[in-house]
C-alpha positions in Angstrom: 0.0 0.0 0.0 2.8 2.2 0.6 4.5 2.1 -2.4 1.4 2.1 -4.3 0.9 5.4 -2.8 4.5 6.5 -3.6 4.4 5.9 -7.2 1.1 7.1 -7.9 3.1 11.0 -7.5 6.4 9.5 -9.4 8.7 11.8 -10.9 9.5 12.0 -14.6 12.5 10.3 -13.6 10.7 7.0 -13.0 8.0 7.2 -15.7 9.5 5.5 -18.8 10.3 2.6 -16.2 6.4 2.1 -14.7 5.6 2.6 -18.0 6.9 -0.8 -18.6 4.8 -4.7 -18.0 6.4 -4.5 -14.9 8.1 -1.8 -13.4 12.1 -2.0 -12.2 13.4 0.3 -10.0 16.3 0.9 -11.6 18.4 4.2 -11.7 15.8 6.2 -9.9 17.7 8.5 -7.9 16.3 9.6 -4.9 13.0 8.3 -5.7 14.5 4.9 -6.3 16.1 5.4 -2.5 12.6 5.9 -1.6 11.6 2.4 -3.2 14.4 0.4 -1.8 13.4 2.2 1.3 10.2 0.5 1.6 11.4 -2.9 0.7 14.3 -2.9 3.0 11.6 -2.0 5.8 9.6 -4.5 4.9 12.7 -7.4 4.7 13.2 -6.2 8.2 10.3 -6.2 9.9 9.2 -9.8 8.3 12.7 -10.7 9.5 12.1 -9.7 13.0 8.7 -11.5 12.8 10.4 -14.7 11.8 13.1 -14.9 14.2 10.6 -13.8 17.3 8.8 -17.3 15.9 11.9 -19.4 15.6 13.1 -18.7 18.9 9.0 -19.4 20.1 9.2 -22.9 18.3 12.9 -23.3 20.0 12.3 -22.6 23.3 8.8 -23.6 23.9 9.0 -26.8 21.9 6.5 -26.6 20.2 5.7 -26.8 15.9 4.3 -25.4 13.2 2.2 -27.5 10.2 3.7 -27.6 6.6 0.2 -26.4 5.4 0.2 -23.4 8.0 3.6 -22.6 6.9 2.4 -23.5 2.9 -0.4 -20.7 3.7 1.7 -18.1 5.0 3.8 -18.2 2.0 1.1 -18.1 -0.2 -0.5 -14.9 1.4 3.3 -13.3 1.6 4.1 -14.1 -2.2 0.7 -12.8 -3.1 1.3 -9.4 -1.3 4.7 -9.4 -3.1 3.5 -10.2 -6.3 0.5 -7.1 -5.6 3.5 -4.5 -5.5 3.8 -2.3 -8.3 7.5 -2.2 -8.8 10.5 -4.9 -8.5 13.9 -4.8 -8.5 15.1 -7.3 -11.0 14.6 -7.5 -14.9 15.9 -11.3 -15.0 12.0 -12.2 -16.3 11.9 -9.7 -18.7 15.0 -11.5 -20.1 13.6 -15.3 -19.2 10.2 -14.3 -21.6 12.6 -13.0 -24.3 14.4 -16.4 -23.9 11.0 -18.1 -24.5 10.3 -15.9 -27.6 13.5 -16.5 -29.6 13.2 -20.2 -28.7 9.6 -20.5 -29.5 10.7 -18.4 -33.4 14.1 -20.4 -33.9 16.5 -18.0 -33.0 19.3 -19.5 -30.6 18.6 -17.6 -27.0 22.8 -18.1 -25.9 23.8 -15.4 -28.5 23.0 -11.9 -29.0 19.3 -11.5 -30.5 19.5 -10.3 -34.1 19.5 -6.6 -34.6 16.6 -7.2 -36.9 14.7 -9.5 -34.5 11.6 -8.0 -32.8 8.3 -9.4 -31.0 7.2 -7.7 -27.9 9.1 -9.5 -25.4 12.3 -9.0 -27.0 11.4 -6.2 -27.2 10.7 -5.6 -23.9 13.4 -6.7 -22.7 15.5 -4.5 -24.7 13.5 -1.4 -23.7 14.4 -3.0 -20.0 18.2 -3.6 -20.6 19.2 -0.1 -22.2 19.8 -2.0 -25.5 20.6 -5.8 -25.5 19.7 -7.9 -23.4 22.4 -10.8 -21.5 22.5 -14.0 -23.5 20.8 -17.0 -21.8 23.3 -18.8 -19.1 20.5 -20.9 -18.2 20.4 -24.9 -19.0 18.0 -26.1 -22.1 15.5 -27.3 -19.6 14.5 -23.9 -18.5 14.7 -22.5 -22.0 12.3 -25.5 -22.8 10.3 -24.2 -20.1 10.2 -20.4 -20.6 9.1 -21.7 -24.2 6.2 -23.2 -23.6 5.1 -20.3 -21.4 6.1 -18.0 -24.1 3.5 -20.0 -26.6 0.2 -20.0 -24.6 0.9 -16.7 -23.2 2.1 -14.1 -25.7 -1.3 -13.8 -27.2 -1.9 -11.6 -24.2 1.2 -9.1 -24.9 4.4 -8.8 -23.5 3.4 -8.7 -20.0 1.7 -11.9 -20.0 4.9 -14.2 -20.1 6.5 -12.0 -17.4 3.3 -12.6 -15.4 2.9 -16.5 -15.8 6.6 -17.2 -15.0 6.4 -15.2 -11.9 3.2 -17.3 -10.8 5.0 -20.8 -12.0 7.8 -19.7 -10.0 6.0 -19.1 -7.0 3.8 -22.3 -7.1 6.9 -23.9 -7.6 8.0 -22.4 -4.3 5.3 -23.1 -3.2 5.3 -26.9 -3.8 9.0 -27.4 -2.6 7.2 -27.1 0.6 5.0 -29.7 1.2 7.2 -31.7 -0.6 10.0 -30.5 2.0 7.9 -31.3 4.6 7.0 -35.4 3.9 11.1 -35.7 3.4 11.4 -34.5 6.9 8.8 -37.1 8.1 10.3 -39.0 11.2 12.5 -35.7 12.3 11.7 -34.5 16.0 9.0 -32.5 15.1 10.7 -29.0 16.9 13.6 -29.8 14.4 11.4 -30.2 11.5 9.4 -26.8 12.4 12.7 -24.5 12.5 13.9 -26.0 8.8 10.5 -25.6 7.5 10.2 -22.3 9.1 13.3 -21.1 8.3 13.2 -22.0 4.6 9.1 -21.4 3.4 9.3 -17.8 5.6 12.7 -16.3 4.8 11.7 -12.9 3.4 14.2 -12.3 0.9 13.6 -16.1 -0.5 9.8 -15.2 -0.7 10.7 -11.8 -2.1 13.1 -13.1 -5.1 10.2 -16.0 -6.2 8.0 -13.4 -6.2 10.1 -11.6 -8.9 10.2 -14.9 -10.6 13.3 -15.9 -10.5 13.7 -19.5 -12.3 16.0 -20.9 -8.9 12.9 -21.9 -7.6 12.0 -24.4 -10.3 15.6 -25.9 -8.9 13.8 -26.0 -5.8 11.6 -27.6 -6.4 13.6 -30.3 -8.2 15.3 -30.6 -5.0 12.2 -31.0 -2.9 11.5 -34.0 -4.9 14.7 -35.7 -4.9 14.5 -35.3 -1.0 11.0 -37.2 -1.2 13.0 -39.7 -3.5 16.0 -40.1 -1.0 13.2 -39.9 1.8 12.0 -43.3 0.3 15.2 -45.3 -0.1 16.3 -44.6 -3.5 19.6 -42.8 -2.9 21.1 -43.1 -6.3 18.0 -41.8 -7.7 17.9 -39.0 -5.4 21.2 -37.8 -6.1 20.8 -38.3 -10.4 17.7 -36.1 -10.3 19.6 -33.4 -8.1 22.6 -33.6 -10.7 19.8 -33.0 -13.6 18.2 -29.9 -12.4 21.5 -28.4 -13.2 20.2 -28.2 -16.8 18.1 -25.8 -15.3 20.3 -23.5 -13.6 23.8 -24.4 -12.4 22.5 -23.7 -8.5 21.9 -27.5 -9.3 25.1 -28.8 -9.3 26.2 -27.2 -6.3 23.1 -29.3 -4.5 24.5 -32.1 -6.3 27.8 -31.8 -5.1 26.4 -31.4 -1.5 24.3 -34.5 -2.0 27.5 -36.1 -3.3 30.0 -35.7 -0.2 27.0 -35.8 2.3 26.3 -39.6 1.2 30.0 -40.4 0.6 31.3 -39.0 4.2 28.4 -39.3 6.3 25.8 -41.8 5.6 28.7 -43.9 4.1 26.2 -44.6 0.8 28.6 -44.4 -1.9 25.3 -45.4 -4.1 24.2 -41.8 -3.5 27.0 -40.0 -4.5 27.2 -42.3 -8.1 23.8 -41.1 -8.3 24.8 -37.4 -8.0 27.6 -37.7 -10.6 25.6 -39.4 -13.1 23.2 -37.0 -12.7 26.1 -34.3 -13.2 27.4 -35.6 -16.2 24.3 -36.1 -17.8 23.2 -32.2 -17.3 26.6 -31.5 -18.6 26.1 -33.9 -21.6 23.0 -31.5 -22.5 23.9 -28.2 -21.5 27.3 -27.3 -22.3 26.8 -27.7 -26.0 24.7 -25.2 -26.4 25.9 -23.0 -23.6 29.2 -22.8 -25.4 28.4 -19.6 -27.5 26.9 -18.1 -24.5 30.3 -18.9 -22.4 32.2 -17.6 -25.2 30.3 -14.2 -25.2 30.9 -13.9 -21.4 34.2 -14.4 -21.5 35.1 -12.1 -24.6 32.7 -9.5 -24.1 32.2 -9.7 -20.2 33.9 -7.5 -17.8 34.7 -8.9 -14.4 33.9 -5.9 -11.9 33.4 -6.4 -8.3 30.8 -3.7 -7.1 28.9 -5.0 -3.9 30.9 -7.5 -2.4 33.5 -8.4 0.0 35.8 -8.9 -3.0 35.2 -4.8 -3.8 34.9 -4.3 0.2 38.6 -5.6 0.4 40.0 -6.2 -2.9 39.8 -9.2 -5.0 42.7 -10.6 -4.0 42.1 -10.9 -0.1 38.4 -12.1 -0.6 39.3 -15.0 -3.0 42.2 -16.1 -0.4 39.2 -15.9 2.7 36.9 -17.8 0.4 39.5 -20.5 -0.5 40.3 -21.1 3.2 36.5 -21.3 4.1 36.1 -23.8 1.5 39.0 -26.0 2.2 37.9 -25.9 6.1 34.3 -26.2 4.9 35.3 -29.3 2.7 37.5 -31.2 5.8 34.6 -30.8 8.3 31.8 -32.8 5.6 34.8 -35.3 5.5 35.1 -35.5 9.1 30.6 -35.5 9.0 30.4 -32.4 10.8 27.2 -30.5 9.2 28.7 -26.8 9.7 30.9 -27.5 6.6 27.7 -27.1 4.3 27.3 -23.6 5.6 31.2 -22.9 5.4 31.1 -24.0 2.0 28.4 -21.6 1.4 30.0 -18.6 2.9 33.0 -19.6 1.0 30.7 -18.9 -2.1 29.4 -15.4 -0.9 33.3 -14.3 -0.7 34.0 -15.8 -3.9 31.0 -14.3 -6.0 32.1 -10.2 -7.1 28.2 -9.3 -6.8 25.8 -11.6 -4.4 22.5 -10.6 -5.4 19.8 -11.1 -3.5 17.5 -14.0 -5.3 20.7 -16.0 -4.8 19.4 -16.5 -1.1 17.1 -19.2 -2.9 20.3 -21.5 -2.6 22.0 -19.9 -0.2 19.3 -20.8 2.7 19.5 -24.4 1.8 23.1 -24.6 2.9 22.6 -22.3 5.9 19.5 -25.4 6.7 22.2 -28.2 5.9 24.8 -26.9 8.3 22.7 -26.1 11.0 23.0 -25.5 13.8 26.1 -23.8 13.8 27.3 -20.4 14.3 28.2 -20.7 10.4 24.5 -21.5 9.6 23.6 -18.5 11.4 26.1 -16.5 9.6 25.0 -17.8 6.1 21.1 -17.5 7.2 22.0 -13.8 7.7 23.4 -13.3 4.2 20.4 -14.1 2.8 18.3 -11.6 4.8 21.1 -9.0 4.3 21.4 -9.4 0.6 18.4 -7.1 0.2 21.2 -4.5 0.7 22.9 -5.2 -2.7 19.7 -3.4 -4.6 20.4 -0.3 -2.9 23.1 1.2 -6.0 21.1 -0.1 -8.9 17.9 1.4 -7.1 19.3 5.2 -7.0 22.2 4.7 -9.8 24.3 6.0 -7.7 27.5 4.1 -7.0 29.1 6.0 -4.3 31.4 4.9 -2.3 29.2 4.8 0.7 26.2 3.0 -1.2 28.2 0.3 -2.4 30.0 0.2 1.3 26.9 -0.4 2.6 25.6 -2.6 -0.3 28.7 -4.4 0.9 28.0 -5.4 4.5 25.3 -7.8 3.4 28.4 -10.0 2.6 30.7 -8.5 5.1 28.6 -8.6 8.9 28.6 -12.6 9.1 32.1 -13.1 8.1 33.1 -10.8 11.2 29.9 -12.9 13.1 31.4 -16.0 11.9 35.2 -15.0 13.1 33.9 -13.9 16.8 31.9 -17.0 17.3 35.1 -19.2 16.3 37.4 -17.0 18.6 34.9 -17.1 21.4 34.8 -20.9 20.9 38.3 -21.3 21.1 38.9 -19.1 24.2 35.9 -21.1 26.4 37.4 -24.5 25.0 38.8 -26.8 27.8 42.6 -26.7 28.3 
């Protein structure tokens, strides 16, 4: 309600941009200040909400339904999806993925200067000219596709619209789906993971910007079901496939892989995973090849909001490769607070964390929990929402993009003084 009230008096500045299918804040100045405002408001009080519960369901014992939790999502996504701005134009580039695929053009190379149709279109009006070439596996493209062919009839917002909505029910579905894998967990247990993963706001806020890491997932919900059931090397193969959706899914994979190998000893599991791998491979790296060779020719590797541009690139990668090789030894040693190491190790590594990259962020914090590591990766996630701040306003100052930069920075100096404090009360 409040930002519909704020943009109904928007300045010129902002027109061209809610002019659009669906509004970005992006390079607003102050006005877009104001936006980011309101979301980083919201983030925080939803994030104050869901801690007060967590530490309700901790201390008192007691637990929250999957369908409660399934219900609050819903009613959260739907209020995101009811606000009349975002702050990301990935599905303005996801629908113009579906609409060269769907009219033969090849979506991991440049679109044809003399292309058009109104979500290419729209996407370059979004982008400031061209839009990025697809870094996505084939199974999403398939996917965004389809959508693209029963939806365009209603213009170029209609894509945009029903991959949003596919990517929440997807989110949506992970849940319930999280929920039977977890059957047989103490139930207290079982309410902080389901808690903690279906009400982070900054997860809820990405799928409702319809980002495609939820359809990965969801993948992963039902591989848990699958592993739930007995069938470990099947588990593992269909979390090493849903990298030809996105590459989050080999990452989950790889988890999957050294979780079975160093603690549950089910060396079934991790052959599963790697099939899995090298079949997504087998189908995406051909045609991601072009795409890959665009990115590296063309690209321009610039750390902006990060710890890399916080304290150089050099510094960061060296934190991040210590993280991960003490990350990797504790899984081998089956100690759970590698998962979240491993994911902090990725935060250092990355030049720009954005914020829908929470989506498979939180999944690690979950896996290494409890820990003071989990805690320190759960509060990247929330934190992230800082990293819109610079693109909002378009102005990259110093202290924006120091700020921006805490999201990443605050739970590496958490993590630190939890590890020192541990050492210093450890018996003699």
């Amino acid at each position: 309600m409040v930002a519909r009230a704020l943009v109904a008096d928007a300045p010129q500045l902002a027109r061209v941009g809610l002019a659009q299918p669906l509004p970005v804040v992006d390079t607003w100045g102050a006005f877009g200040g104001a936006c980011f405002a309101i979301l980083a408001a919201t983030i925080a009080v939803a994030s104050v909400a869901l801690v007060v519960l967590l530490r309700s369901i901790a201390n008192e014992e007691s637990h929250v339904r999957g369908l409660a939790i399934c219900v609050v999502s819903a009613i959260a996504l739907t209020g995101a999806a009811a606000w009349p701005f975002v702050f990301s134009s990935d599905a303005y580039a996801y629908a113009a993925y579906g609409e060269m695929a769907a009219r033969g053009l090849d979506p991991y190379v440049l679109v044809p200067a003399n292309a058009h149709g109104a979500s290419i279109d729209a996407a370059r009006v979004q982008w400031h000219g061209d839009f990025p070439v697809c870094v996505y596996g084939p199974a999403f493209v398939v996917l965004a596709r389809a959508v693209w062919a029963a939806t365009n009839v209603w213009g170029a917002g209609a894509p945009i619209a029903a991959l949003r909505a596919l990517a929440a029910l997807a989110f949506l579905g992970s849940i319930p789906l999280l929920a039977r894998a977890l059957a047989g967990v103490e139930e207290r247990s079982k309410s902080l993971i389901l808690c903690a993963y279906g009400l982070n706001p900054m997860m809820l806020w990405s799928v409702a910007e319809g980002h495609n890491d939820a359809f990965v997932l969801l993948v992963a919900a039902v591989a848990a079901v699958v592993f739930r059931s007995g069938r470990t090397a099947t588990a593992g193969a269909i979390l090493g496939l849903s990298a030809a959706i996105k590459a989050p899914g080999a990452m989950f994979a790889a988890a999957f892989g050294l979780d079975a190998r160093f603690m549950r000893k089910d060396t079934l599991g991790t052959l599963g995973a790697a099939a899995g791998l090298v079949l997504a491979a087998a189908i995406s790296i051909p045609p991601l090849l072009p795409a890959l060779g665009a990115v590296s020719s063309h690209g321009r590797y610039l750390p902006m909001v990060s710890l890399q541009a916080f304290i150089g690139i050099g510094p960061a990668i060296a934190i991040a490769v210590v993280l991960l090789v003490n990350g990797v030894w504790n899984v081998c040693r089956a100690k759970r607070e590698g998962f979240a190491l491993i994911g902090i190790a990725i935060v250092a590594a990355l030049p720009n964390p954005y914020p829908w990259y929470a989506l498979w962020l939180a999944p690690l914090a979950l896996a290494g929990a409890p820990s003071s590591a989990a805690t320190a990766l759960y509060a990247v996630t929330i934190l992230s929402v800082l990293r819109y701040l610079p693109d909002a306003t378009g102005n990259m100052t110093v202290g924006a993009l120091a700020l921006a930069a805490l999201g990443a920075c605050i739970p590496l100096v958490v993590l630190f003084a939890a590890h020192t404090m541990k050492k210093a009360n450890a018996p003699t």
